[in-house]
PDB file of N, H, CA, C and O in Angstrom:
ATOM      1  N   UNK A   1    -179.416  82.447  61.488  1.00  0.00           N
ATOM      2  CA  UNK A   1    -179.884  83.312  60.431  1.00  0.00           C
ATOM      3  C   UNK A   1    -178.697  84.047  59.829  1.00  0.00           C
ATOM      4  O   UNK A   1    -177.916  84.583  60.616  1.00  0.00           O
ATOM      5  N   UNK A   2    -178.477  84.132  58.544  1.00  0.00           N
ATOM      6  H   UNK A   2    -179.111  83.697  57.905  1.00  0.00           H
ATOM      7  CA  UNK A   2    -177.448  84.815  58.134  1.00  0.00           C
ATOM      8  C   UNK A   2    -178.005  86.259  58.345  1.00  0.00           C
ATOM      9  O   UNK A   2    -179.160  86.680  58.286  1.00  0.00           O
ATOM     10  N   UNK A   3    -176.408  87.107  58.703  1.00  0.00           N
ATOM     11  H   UNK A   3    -175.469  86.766  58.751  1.00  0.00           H
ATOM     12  CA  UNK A   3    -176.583  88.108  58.610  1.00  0.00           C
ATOM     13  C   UNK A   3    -176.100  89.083  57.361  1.00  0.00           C
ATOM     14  O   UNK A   3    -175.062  89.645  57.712  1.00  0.00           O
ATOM     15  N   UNK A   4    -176.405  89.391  56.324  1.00  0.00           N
ATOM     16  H   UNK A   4    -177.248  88.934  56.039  1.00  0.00           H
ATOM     17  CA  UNK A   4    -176.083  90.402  55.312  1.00  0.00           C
ATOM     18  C   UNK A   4    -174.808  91.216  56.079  1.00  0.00           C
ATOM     19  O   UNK A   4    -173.613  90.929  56.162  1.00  0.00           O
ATOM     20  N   UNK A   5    -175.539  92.282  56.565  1.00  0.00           N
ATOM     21  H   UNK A   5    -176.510  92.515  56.498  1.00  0.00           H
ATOM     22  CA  UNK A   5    -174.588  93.165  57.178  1.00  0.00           C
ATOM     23  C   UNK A   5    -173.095  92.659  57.017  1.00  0.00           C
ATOM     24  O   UNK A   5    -172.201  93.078  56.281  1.00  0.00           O
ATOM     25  N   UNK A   6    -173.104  91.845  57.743  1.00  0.00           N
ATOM     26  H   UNK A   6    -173.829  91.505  58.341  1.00  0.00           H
ATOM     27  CA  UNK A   6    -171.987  91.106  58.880  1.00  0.00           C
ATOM     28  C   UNK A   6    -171.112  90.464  57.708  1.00  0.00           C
ATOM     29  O   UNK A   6    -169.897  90.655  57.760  1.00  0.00           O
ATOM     30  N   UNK A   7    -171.531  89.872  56.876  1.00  0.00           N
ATOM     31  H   UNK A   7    -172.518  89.717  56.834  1.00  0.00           H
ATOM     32  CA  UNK A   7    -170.682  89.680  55.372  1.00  0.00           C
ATOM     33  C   UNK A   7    -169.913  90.462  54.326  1.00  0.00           C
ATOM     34  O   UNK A   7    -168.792  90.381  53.825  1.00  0.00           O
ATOM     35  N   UNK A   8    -171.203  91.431  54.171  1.00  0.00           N
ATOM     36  H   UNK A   8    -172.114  91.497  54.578  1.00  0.00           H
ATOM     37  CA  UNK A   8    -170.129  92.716  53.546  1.00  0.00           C
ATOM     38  C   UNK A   8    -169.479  93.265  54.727  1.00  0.00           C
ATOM     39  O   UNK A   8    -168.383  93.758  54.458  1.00  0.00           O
ATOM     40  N   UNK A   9    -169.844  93.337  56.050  1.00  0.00           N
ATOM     41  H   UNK A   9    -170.735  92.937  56.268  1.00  0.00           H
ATOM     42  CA  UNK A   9    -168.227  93.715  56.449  1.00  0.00           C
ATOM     43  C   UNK A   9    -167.291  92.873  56.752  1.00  0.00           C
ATOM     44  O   UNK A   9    -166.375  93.544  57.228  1.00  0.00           O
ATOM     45  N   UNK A  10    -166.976  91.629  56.740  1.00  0.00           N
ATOM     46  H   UNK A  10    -167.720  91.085  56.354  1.00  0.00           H
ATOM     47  CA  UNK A  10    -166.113  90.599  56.287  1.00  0.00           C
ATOM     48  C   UNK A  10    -165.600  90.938  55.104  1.00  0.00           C
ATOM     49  O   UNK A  10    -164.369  90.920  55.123  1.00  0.00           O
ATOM     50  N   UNK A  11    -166.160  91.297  53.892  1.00  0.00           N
ATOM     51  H   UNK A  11    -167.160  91.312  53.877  1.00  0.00           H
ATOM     52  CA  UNK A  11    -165.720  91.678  52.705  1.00  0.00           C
ATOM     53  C   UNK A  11    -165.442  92.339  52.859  1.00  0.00           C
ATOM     54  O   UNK A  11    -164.485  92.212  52.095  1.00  0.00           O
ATOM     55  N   UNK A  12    -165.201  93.965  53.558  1.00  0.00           N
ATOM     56  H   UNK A  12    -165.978  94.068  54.179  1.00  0.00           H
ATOM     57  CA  UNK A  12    -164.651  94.640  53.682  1.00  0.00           C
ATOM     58  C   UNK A  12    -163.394  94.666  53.809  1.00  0.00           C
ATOM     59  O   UNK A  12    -162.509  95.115  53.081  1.00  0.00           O
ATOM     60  N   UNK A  13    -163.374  93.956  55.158  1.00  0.00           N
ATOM     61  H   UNK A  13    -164.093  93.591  55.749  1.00  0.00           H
ATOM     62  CA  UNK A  13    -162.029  93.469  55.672  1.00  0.00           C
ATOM     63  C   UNK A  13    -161.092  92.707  55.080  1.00  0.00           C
ATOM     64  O   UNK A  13    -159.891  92.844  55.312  1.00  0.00           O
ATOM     65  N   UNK A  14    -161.631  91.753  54.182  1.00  0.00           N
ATOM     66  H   UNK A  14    -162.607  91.641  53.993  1.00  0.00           H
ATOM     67  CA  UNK A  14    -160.946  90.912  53.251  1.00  0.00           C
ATOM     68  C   UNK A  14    -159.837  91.965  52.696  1.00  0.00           C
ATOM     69  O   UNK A  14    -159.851  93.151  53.025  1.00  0.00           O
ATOM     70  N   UNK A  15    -158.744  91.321  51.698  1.00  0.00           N
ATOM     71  H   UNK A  15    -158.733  90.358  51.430  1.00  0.00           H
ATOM     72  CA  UNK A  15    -157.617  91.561  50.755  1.00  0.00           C
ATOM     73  C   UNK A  15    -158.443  91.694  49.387  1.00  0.00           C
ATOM     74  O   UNK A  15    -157.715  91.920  48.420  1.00  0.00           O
ATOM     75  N   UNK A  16    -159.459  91.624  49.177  1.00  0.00           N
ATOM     76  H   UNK A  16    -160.051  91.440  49.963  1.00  0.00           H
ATOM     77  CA  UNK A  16    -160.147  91.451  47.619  1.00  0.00           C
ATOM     78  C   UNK A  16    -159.993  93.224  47.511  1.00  0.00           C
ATOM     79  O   UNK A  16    -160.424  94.070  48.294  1.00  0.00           O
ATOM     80  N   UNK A  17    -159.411  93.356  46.558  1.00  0.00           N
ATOM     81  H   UNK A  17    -159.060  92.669  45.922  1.00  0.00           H
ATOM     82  CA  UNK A  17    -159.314  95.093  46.133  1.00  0.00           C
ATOM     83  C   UNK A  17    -160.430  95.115  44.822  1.00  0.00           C
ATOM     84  O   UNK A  17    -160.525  96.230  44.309  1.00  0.00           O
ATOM     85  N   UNK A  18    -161.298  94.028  44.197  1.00  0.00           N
ATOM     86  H   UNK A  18    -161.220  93.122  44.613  1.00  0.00           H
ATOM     87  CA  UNK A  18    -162.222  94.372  43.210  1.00  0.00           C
ATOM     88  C   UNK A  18    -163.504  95.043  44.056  1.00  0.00           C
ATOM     89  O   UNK A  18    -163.644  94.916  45.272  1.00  0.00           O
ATOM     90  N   UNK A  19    -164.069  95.503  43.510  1.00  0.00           N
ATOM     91  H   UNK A  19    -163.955  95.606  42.522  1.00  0.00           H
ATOM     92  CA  UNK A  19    -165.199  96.097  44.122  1.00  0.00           C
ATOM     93  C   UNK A  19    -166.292  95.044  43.830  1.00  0.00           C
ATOM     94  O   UNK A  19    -167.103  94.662  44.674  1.00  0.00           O
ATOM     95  N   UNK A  20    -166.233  94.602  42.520  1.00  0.00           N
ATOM     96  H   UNK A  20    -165.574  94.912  41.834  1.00  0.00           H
ATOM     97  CA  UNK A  20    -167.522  93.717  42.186  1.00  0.00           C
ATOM     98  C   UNK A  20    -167.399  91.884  43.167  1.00  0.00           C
ATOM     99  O   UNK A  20    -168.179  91.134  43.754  1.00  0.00           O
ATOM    100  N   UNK A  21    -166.024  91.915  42.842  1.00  0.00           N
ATOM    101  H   UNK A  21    -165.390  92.525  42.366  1.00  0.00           H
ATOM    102  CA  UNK A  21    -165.687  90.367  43.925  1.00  0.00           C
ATOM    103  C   UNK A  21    -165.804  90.883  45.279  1.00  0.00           C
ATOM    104  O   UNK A  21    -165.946  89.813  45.871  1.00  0.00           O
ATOM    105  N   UNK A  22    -165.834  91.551  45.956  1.00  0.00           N
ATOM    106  H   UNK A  22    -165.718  92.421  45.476  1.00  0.00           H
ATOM    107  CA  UNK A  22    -166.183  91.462  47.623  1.00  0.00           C
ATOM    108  C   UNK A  22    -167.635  92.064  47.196  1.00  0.00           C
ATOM    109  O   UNK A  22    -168.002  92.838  48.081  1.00  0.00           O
ATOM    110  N   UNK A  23    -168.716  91.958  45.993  1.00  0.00           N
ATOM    111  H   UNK A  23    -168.418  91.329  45.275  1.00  0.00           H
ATOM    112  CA  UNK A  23    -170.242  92.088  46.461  1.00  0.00           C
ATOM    113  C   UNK A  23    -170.280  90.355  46.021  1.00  0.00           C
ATOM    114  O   UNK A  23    -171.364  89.979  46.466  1.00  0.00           O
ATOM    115  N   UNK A  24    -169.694  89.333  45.457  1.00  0.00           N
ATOM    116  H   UNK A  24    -168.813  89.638  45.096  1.00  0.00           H
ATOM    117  CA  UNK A  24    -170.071  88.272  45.138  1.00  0.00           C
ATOM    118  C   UNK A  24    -169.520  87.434  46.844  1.00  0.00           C
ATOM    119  O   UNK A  24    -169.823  86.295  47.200  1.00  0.00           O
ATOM    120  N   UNK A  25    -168.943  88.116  47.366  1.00  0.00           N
ATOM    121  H   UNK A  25    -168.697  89.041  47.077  1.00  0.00           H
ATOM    122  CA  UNK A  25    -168.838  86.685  48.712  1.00  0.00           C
ATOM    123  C   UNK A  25    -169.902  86.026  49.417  1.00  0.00           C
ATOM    124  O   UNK A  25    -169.884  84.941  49.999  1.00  0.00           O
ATOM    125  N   UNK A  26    -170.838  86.865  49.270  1.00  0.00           N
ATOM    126  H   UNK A  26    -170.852  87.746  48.797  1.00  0.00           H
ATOM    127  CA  UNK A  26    -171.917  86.082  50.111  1.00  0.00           C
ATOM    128  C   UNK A  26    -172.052  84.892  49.166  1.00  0.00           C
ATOM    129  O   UNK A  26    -172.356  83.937  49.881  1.00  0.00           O
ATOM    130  N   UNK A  27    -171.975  84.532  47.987  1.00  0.00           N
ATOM    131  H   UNK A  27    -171.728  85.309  47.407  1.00  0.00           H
ATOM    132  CA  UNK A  27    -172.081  83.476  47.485  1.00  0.00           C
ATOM    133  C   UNK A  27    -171.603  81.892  47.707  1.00  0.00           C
ATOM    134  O   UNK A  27    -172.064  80.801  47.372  1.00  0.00           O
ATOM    135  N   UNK A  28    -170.351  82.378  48.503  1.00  0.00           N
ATOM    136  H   UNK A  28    -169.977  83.265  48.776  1.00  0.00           H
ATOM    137  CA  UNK A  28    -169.679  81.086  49.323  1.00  0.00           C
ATOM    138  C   UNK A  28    -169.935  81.059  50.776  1.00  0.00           C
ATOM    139  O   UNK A  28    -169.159  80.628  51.629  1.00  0.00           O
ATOM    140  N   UNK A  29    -171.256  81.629  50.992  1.00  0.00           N
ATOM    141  H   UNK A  29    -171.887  81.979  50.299  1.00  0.00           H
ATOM    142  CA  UNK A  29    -171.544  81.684  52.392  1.00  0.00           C
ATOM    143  C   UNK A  29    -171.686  79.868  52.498  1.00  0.00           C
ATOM    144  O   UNK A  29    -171.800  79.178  51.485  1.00  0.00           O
ATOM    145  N   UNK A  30    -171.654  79.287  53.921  1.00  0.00           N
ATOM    146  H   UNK A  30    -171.562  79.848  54.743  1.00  0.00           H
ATOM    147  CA  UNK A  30    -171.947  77.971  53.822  1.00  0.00           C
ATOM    148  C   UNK A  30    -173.553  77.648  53.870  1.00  0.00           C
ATOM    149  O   UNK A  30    -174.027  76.512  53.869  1.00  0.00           O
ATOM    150  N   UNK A  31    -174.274  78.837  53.910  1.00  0.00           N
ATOM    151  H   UNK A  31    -173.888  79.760  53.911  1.00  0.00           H
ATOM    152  CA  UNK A  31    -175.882  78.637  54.243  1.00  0.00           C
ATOM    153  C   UNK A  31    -176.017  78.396  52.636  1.00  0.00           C
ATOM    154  O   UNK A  31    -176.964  77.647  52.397  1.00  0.00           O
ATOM    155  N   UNK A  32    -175.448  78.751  51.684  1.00  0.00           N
ATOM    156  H   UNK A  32    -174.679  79.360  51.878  1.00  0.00           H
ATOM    157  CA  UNK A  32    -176.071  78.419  50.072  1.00  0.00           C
ATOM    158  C   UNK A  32    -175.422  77.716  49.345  1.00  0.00           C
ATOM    159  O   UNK A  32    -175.176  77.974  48.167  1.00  0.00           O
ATOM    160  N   UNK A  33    -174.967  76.477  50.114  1.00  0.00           N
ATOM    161  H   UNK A  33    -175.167  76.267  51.071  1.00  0.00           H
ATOM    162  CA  UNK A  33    -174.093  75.234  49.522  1.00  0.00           C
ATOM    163  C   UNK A  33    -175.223  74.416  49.305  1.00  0.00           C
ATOM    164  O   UNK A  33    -176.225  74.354  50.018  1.00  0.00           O
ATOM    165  N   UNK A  34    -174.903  73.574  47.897  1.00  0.00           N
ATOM    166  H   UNK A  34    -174.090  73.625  47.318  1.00  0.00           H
ATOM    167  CA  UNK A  34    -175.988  72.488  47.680  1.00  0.00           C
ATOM    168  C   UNK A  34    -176.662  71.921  48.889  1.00  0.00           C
ATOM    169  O   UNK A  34    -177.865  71.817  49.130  1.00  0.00           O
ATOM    170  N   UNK A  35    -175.507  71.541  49.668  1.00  0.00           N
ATOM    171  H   UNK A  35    -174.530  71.626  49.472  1.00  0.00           H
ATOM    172  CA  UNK A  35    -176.185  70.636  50.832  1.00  0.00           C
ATOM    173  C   UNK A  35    -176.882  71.652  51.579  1.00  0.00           C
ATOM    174  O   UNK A  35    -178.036  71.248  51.721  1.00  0.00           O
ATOM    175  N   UNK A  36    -176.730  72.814  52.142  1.00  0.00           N
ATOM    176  H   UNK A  36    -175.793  73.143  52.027  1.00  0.00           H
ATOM    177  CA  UNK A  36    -177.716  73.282  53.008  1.00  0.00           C
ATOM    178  C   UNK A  36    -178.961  73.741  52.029  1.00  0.00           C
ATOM    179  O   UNK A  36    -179.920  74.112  52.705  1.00  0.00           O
ATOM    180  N   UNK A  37    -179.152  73.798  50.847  1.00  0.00           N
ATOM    181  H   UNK A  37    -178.373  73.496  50.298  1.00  0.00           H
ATOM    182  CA  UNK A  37    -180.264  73.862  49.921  1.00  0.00           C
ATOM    183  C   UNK A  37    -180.821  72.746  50.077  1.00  0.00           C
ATOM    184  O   UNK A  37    -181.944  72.815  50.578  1.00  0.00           O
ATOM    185  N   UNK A  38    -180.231  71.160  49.688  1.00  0.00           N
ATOM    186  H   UNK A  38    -179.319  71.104  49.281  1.00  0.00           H
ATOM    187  CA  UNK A  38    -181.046  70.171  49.736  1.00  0.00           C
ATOM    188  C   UNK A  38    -181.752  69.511  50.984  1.00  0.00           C
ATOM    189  O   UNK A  38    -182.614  68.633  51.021  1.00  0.00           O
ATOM    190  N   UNK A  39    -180.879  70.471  52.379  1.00  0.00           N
ATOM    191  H   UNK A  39    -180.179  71.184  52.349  1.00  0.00           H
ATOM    192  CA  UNK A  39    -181.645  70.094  53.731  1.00  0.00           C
ATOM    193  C   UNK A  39    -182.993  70.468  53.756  1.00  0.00           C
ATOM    194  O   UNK A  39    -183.918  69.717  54.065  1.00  0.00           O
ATOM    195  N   UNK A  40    -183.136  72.227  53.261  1.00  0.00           N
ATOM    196  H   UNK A  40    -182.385  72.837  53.010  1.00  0.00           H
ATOM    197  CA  UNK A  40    -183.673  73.024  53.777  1.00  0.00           C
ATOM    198  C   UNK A  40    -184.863  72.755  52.527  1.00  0.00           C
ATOM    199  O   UNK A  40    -185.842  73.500  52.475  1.00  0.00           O
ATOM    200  N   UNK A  41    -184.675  71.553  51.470  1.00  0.00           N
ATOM    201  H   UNK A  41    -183.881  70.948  51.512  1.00  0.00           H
ATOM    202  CA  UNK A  41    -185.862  71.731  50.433  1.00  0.00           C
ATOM    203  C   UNK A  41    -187.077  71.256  50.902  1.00  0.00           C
ATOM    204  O   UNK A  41    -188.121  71.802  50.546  1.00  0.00           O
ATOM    205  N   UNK A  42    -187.069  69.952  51.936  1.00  0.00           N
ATOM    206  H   UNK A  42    -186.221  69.508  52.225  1.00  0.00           H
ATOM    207  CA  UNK A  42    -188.235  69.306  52.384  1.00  0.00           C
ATOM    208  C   UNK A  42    -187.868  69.235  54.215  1.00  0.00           C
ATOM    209  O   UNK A  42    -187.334  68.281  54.780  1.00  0.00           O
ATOM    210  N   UNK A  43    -188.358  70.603  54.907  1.00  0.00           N
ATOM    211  H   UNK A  43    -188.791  71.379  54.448  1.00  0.00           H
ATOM    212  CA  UNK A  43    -188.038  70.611  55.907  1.00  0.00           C
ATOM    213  C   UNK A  43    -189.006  69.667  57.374  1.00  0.00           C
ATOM    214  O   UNK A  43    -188.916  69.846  58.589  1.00  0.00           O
ATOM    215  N   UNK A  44    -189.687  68.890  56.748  1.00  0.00           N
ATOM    216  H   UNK A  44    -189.760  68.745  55.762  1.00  0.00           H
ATOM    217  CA  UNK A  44    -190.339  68.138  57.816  1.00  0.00           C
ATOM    218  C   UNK A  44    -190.448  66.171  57.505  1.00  0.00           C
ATOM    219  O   UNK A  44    -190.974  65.233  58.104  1.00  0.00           O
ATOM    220  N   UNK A  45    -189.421  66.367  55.935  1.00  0.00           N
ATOM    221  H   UNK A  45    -188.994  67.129  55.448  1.00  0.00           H
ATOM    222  CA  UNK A  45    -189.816  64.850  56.130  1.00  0.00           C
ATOM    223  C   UNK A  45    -188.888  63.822  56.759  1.00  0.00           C
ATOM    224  O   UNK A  45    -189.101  62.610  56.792  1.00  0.00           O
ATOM    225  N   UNK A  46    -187.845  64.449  57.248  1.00  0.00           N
ATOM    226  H   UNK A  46    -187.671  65.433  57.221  1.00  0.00           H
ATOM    227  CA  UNK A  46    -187.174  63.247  58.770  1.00  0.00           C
ATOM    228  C   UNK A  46    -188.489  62.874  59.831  1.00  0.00           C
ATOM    229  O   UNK A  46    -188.794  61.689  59.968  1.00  0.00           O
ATOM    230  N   UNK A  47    -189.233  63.922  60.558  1.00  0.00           N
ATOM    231  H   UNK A  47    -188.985  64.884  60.447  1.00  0.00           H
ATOM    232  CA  UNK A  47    -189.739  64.210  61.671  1.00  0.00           C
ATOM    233  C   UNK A  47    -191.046  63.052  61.026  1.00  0.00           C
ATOM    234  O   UNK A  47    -191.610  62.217  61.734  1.00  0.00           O
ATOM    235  N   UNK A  48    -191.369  63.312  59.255  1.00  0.00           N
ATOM    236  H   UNK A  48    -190.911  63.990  58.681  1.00  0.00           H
ATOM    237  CA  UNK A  48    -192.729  62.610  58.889  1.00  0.00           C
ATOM    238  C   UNK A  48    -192.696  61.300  58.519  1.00  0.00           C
ATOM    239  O   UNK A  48    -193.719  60.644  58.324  1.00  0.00           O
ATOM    240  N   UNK A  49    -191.144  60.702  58.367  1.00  0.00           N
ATOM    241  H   UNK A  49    -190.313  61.234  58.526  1.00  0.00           H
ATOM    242  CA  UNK A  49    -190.998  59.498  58.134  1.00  0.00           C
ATOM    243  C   UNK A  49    -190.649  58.918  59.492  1.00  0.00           C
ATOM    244  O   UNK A  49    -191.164  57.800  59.506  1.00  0.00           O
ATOM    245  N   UNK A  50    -190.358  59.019  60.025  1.00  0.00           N
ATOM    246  H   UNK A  50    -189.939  59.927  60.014  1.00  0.00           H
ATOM    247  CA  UNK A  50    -190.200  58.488  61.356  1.00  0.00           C
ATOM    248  C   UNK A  50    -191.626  58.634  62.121  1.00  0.00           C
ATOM    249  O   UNK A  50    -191.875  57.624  62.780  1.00  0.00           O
ATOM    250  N   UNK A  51    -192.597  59.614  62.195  1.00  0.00           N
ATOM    251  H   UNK A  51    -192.396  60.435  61.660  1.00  0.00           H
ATOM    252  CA  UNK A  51    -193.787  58.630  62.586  1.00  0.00           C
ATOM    253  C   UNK A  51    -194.438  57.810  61.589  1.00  0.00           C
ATOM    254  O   UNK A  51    -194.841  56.725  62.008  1.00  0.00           O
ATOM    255  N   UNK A  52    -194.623  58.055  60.448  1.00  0.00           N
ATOM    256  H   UNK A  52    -194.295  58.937  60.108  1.00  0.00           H
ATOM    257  CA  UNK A  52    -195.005  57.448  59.506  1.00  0.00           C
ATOM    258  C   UNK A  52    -194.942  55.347  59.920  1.00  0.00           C
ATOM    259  O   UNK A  52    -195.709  54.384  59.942  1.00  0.00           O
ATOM    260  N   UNK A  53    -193.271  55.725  60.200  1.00  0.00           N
ATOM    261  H   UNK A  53    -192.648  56.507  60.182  1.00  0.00           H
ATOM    262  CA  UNK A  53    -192.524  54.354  60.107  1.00  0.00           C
ATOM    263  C   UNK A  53    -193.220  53.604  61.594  1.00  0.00           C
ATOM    264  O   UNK A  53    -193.637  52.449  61.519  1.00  0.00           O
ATOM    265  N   UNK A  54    -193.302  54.476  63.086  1.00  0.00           N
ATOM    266  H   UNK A  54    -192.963  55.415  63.147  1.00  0.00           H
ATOM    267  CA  UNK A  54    -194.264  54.440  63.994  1.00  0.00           C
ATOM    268  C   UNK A  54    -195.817  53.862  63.815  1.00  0.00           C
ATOM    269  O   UNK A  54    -196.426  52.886  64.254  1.00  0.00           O
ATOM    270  N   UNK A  55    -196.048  54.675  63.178  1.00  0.00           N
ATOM    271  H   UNK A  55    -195.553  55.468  62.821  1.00  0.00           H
ATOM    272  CA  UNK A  55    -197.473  54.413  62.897  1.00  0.00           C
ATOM    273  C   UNK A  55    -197.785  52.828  62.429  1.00  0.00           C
ATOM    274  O   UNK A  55    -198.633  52.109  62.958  1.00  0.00           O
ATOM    275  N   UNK A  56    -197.065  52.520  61.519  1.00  0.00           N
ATOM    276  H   UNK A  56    -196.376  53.104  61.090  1.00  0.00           H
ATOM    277  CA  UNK A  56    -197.064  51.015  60.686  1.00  0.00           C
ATOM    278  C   UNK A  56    -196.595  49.999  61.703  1.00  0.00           C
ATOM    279  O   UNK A  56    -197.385  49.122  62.052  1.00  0.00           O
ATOM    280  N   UNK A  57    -195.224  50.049  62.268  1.00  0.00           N
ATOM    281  H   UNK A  57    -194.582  50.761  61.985  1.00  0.00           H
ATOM    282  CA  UNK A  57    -195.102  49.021  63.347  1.00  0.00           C
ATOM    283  C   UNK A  57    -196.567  49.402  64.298  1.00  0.00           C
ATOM    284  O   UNK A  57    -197.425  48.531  64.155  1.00  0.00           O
ATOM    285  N   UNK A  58    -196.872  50.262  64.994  1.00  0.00           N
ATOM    286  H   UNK A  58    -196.175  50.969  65.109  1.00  0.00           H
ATOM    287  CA  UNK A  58    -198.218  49.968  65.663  1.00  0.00           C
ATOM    288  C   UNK A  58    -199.499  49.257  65.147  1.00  0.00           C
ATOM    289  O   UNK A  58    -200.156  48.470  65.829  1.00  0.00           O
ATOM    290  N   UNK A  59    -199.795  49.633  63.816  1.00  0.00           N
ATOM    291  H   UNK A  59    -199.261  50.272  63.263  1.00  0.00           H
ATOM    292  CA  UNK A  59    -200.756  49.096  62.781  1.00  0.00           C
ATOM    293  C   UNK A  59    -200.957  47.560  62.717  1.00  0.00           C
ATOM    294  O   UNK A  59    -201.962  46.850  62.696  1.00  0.00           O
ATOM    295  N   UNK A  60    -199.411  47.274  62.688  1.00  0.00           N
ATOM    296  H   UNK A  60    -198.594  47.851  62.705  1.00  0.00           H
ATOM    297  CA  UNK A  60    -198.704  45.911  62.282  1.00  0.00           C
ATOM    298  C   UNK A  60    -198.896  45.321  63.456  1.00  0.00           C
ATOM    299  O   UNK A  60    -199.258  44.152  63.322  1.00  0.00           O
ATOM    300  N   UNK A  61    -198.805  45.640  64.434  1.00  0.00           N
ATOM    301  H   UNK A  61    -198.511  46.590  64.543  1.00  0.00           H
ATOM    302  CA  UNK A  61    -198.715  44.614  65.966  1.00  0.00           C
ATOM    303  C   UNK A  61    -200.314  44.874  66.957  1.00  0.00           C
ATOM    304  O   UNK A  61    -201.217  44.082  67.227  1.00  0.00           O
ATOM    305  N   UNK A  62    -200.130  46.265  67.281  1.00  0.00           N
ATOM    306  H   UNK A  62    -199.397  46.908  67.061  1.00  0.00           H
ATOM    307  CA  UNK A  62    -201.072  46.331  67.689  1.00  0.00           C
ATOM    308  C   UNK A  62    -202.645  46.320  67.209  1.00  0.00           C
ATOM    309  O   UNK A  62    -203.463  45.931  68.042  1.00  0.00           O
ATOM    310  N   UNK A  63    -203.001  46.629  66.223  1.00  0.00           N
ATOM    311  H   UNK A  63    -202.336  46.945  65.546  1.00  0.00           H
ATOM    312  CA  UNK A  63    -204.568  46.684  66.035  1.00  0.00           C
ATOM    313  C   UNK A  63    -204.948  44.936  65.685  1.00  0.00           C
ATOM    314  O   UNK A  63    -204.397  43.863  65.439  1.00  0.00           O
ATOM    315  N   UNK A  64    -206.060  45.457  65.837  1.00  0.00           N
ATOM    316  H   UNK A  64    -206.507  46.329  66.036  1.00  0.00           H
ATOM    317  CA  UNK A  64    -207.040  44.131  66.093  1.00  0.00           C
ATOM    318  C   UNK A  64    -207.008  44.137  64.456  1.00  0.00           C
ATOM    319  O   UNK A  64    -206.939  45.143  63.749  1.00  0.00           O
ATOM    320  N   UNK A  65    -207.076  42.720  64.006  1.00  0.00           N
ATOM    321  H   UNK A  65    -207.132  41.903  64.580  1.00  0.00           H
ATOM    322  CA  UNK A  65    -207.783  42.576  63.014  1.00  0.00           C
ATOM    323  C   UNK A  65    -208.935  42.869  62.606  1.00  0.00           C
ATOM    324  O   UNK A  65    -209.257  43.115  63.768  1.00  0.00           O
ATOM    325  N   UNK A  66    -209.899  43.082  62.022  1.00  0.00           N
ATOM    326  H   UNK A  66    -209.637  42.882  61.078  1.00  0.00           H
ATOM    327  CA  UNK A  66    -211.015  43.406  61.490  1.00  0.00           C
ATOM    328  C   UNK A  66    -211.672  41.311  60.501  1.00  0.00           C
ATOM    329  O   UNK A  66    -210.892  40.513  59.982  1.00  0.00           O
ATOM    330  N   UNK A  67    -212.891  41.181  60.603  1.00  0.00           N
ATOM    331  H   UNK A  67    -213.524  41.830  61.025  1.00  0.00           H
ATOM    332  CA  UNK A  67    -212.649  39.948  60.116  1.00  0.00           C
ATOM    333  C   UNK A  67    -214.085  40.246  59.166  1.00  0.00           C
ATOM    334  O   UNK A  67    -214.891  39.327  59.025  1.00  0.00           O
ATOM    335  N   UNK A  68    -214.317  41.517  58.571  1.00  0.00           N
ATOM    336  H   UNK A  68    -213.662  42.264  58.685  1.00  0.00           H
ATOM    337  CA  UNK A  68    -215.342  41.608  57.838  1.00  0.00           C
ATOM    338  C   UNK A  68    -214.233  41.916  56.510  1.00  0.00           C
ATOM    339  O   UNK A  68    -214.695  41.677  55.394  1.00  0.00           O
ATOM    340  N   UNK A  69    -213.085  42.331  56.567  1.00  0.00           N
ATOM    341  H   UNK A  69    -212.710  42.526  57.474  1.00  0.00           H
ATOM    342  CA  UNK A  69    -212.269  42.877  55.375  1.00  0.00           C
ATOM    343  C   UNK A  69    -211.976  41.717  54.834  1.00  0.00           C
ATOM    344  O   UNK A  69    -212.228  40.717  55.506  1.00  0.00           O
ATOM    345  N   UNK A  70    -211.327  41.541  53.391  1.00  0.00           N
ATOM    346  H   UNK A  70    -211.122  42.354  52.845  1.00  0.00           H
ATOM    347  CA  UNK A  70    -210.966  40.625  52.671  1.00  0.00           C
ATOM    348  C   UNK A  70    -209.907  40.775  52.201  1.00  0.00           C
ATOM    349  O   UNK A  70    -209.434  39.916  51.457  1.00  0.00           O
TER     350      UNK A  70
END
């Protein structure tokens, strides 16, 4: 979990003498890089394609045919 706090006092500590550039650092935090945005956009469909993909090989091998379908 990011911590706020813990950033502005990193910025603190930093060499940045602007006042307005050490409130923009959290912006290069690594939690709000494209890629951790595009992980965090659909957070269950690894876990849903992989049974999904389960489900079909079982479908596929195991079930009985049905011999009323067409």
């Amino acid at each position: 979990m990011i911590d706020p706090a813990k950033i502005i006092e990193n910025a603190k500590k930093s060499n940045i003498k602007d006042p307005w550039a050490r409130r923009e650092v959290w912006r290069s935090h690594p939690s709000f890089s494209k890629m951790a945005q595009l992980r965090g956009m659909f957070p269950g469909l690894g876990i849903a394609t992989g049974l999904f993909a389960v489900y079909c090989v079982y479908d596929h091998f195991a079930a009985k045919p049905d011999s009323k379908h067409h």
